[in-house]
ROVEXSE-517517 format. One line per 8 residues: their letters; for each residue x negated, y negated, z negated of C-alpha. Coordinates in steps of 0.1 Angstrom, whole numbers. Last residue first. Example, Ala and Ser with C-alpha at 12.3 -4.5 7.8 and 13.67 -1.06 7.14 Angstrom:
2
SA = -137/11/-71; -123/45/-78
//
This chain:
113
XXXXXXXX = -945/-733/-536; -977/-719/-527; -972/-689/-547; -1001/-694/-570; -991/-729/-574; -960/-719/-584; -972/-700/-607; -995/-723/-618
XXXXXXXX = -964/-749/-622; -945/-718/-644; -970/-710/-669; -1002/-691/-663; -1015/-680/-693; -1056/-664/-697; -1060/-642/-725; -1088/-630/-748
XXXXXXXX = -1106/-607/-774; -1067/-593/-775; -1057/-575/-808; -1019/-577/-806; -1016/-573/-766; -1042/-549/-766; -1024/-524/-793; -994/-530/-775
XXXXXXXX = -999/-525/-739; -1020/-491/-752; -990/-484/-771; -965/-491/-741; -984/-470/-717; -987/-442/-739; -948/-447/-748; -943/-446/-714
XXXXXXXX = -901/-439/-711; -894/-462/-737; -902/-494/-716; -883/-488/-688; -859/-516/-691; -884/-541/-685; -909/-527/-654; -937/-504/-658
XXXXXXXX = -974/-507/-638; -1002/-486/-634; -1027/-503/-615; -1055/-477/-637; -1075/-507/-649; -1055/-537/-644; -1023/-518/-662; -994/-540/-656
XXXXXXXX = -964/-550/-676; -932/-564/-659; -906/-581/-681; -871/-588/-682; -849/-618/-691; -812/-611/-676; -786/-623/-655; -756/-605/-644
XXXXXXXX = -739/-622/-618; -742/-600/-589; -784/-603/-597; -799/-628/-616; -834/-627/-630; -854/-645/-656; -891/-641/-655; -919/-626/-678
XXXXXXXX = -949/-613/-662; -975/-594/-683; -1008/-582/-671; -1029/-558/-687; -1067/-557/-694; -1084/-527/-714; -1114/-514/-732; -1133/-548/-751
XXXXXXXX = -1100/-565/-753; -1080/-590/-725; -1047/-597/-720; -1034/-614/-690; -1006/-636/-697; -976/-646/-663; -952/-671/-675; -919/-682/-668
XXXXXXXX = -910/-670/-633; -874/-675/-621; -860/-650/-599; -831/-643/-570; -822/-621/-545; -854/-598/-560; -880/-574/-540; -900/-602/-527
XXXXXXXX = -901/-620/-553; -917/-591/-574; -935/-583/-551; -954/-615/-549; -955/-620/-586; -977/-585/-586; -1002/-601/-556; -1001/-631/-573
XXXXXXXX = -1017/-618/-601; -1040/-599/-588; -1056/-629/-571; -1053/-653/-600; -1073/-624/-616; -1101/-622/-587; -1105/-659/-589; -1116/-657/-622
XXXXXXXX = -1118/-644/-653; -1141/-612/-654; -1128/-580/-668; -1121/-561/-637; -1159/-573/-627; -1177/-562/-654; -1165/-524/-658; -1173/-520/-623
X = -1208/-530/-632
//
């Protein structure tokens, strides 16, 4: 049953992603959402949230990548030091059974913006 319900498309997944854009605005002086794809295969679900990001005039295009089973979760940058992470990322991201995208107007519709 539990099984079921992280897996099904729905409300529940527009809710967990906007609690991950969430803190990611919160924490930033300034980002840009692009697109938010959950990834689904018969084991796992991540999230991925791409965005661009400014900060002291440095501007860059990271991502954040999200575990929807265990609520792990690694930021751009740190991408080499979960290589287990990353694989199972990977190996779902290339072999998905399905995805839902949010671009940028369902994000900010998410938001409330």
């Amino acid at each position: 049953m539990l099984v079921k319900n992280i897996f099904a498309i729905g409300e529940s997944d527009e809710n967990f992603i906007k609690q991950h854009l969430i803190s990611l605005d919160e924490g930033a002086s300034h980002i840009d959402f692009i697109e938010a794809v959950l990834y689904f295969d018969d084991n796992n679900a991540f999230l991925e949230i791409n965005y661009d990001y400014s900060y002291q005039e440095i501007e860059r295009t990271p991502r954040y990548l999200v575990d929807r089973r265990t609520g792990q979760f690694v930021r751009g940058g740190f991408e080499d030091n979960y290589p287990e992470f990353m694989n199972k990322f990977n190996i779902t991201k290339a072999s998905y059974k399905s995805k839902k995208v949010y671009k940028t107007t369902d994000i900010d519709r998410l938001l409330g913006k």
